[in-house]
N, C-alpha and C positions, 0 to 999 in steps of 0.2 A: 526234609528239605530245610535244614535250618538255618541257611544261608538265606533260604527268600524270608524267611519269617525275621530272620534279623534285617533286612532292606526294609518290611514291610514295618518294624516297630521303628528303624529310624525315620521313617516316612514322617510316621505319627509323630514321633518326636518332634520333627522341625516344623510340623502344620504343613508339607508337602507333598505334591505323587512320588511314586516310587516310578516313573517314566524322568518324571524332573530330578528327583536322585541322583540319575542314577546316566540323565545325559542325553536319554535316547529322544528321538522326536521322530513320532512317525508323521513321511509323507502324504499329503493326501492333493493329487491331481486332479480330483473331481470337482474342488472349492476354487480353485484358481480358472478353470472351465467354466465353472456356474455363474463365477461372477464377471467374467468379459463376454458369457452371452446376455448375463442381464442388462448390461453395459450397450452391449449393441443394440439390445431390441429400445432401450431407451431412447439409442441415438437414434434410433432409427422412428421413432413415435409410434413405433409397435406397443399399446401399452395395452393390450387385453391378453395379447401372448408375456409382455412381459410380469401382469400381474401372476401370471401360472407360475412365472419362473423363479417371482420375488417369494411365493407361497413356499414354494419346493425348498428354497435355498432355507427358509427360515424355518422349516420342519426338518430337515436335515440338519440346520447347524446353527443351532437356536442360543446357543453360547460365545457365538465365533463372532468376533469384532465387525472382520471384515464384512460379513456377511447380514448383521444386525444392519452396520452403517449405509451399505451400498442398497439394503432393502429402502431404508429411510430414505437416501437418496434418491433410487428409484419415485417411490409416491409420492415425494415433493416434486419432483418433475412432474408426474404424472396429476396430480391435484391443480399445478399452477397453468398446464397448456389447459385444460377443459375448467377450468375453473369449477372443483369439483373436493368442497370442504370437507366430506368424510374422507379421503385421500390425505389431503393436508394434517387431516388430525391424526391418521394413522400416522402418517413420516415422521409427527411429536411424538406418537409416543415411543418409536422405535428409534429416534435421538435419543431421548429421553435415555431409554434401554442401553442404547450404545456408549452413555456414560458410565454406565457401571460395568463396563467391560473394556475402559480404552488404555487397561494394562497392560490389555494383549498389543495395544497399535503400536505398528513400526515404519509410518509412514509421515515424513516429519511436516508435509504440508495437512495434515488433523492434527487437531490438539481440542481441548476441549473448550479455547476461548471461539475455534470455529465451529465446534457443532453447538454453542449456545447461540451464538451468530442466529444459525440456520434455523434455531428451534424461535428466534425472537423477531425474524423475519418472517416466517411463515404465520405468528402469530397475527403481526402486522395487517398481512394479507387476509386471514381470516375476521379482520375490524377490530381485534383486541387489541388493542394501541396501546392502551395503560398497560396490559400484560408485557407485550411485547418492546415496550419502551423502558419496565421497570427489568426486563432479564438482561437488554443491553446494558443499562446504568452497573450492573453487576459486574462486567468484564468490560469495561471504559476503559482497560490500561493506556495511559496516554493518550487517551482519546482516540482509540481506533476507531469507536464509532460512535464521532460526534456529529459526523454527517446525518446519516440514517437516522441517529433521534432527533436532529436539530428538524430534518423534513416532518417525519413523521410529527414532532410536536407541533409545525406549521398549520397540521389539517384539524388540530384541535383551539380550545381559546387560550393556549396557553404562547401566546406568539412572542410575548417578552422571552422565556426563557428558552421558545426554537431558534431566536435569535443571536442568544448567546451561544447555544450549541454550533449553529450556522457559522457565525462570526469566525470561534476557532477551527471549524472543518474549512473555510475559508484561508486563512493562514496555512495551515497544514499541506491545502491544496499549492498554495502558492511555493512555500520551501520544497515539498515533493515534486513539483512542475519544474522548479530551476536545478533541484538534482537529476532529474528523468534530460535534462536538456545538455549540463556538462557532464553525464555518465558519456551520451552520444556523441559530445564533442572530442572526448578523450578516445571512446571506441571507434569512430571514422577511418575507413582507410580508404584511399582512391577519391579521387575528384565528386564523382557522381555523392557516393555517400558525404564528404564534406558539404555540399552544395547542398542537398538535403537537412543537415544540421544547420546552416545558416539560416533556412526556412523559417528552422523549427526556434530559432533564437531572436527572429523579428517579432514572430508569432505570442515568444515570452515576453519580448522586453516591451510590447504593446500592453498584454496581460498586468504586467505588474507597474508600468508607467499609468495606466487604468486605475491601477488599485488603490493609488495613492489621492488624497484630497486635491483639489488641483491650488499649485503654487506653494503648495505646503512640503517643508523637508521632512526625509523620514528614512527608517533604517532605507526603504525600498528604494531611494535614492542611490545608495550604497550600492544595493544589490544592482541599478539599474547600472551601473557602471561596471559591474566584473561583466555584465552581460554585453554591452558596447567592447569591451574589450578581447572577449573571449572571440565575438564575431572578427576585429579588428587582427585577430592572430591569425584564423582564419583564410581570413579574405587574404594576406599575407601571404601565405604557405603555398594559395593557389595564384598568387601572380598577377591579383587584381587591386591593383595598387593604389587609385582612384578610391573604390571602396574599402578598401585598409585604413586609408588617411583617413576616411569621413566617418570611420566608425570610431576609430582610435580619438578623434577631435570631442566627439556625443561621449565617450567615456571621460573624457579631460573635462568636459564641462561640468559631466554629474560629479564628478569628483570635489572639483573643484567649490561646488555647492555644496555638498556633503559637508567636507570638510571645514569650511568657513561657519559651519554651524550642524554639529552633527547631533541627529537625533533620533533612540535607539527604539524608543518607544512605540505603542501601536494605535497612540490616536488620533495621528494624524492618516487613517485609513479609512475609504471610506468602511461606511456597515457598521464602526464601530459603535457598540450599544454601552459604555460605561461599566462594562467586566473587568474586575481587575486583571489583568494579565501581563506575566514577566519582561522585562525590553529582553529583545532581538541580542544573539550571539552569534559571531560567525568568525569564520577563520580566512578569511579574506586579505585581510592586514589591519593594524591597529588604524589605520590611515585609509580611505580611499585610495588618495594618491599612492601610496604603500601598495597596496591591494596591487594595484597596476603593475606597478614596476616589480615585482612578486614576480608575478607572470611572463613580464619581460626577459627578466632572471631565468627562468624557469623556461623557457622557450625561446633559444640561440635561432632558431630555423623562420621565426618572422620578425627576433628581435633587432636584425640587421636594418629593415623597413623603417621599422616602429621607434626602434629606439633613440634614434637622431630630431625625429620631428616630436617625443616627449622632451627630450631634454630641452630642446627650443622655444616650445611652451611652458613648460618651468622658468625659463631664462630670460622669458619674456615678463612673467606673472610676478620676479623679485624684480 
């Protein structure tokens, strides 16, 4: 056979199998079953049948990604409803395991800044705070999780520096709350769901008129006015013309403030703790005012409303 024996030394040669050579991949339908019954008895809080199944799965396929990680998954579920720490430590250490195998994952919601996540939240839970707050400091990119340590360092005496953490998960929350709010504005179709996005834009522009010192200018002024306006197109489209003017009017005046004295910075917020941190960038317009008529531009279907009663209060303001 010296065809396999020549497969079998190119193998060696590349540091690979002669199945990966060579192309083939065998199926196996038993790993795909094992893990959406683990999956159910978890949903389900079957966890003494599913401790059976986590066992099985990881005596059978004690290499396999999937299976390492859904075990892990399993006993942190399982640890955190019974509050039950040899559990929790098991799921570490089969996180743990599962990073030396997340070559094989082709699942693009894991990666491995979320199973340290997992392994430094569960630490948390288990009281190792300083462990569990030094493995998130490790994959911070951008501060995904400024939150979770800025808390977590709250319950310790270190409250200056939860507070910095705080401070910027604060921020983050607020730019992510006004994209979650014109993602919906832009996806709306039909009355009911636009109606719903207005809700949800009172709800913001409260949040972030809140967040500012009071009588103090600040980027969030800015932002307070795409958010008056975006409602002011709105209220527009649906025929509610009364509240179109009087949103359109609350965006004229933030602007109008804005503008006469614009300020990109973030200390005029409350919580601010004296962190240095970058001014505010957005793509709104170089102007407030800009900003508006942007959208006026951009939106013929409530600019016929809106656009006559801006120009009027421009005409009135020179």
């Amino acid at each position: 056979m010296p065809e396999l024996l020549a497969l079998v030394e190119l193998a060696c040669l590349f540091g690979t199998s002669v199945d990966a050579l060579i192309g083939y991949q065998a199926q196996d339908y038993a790993l795909p079953v094992s893990l959406r019954r683990l999956r159910a008895l978890r949903d389900a809080r079957s966890f003494a049948e599913g401790e059976q199944e986590a066992r099985r799965l990881l005596r059978n396929y004690p290499n396999s990604f999937e299976a390492v990680y859904y075990a892990a998954n399993f006993y942190n579920c399982f640890g955190l409803v019974k509050s039950d720490s040899e559990r929790l430590r098991r799921s570490i250490e089969l996180y743990e395991r599962s990073l030396t195998l997340i070559a094989q994952n082709t699942d693009e919601e894991i990666g491995e800044m979320s199973i340290r996540r997992s392994i430094a939240d569960t630490r948390i839970l288990l009281g190792e705070r300083e462990e569990g707050v030094r493995e998130l400091k490790r994959c911070n990119d951008s501060g995904v999780h400024d939150l979770i340590i800025g808390a977590t360092l709250a319950l310790t005496e270190q409250k200056d520096e939860a507070k910095r953490y705080l401070f910027r998960a604060l921020l983050s929350l607020g730019a992510d709350l006004v994209r979650l709010v014109f993602g919906y504005a832009n996806a709306a179709v039909g009355r009911e769901e636009m109606e719903q996005v207005l809700e949800l834009l009172d709800s913001t522009t409260a949040f972030t008129v809140r967040l500012a010192q009071p009588g103090q200018i600040s980027f969030l002024t800015k932002l307070e006015t795409s958010l008056y306006a975006v409602s002011a197109h709105l209220y527009a489209v649906l025929g509610r013309k009364a509240e179109a003017e009087a949103s359109l009017r609350r965006a004229w005046e933030a602007a109008s403030r804005f503008d006469a004295a614009p300020n990109y910075s973030v200390t005029a917020l409350r919580f601010y703790c004296g962190d240095p941190l970058p001014a505010a960038f957005d793509d709104f317009g170089e102007t407030a005012t800009q900003g508006v008529e942007k959208l006026l531009d951009e939106n013929p279907d409530s600019a016929e409303l809106l656009r006559p009663l801006w120009e009027e209060w421009k005409h009135e303001k020179a």
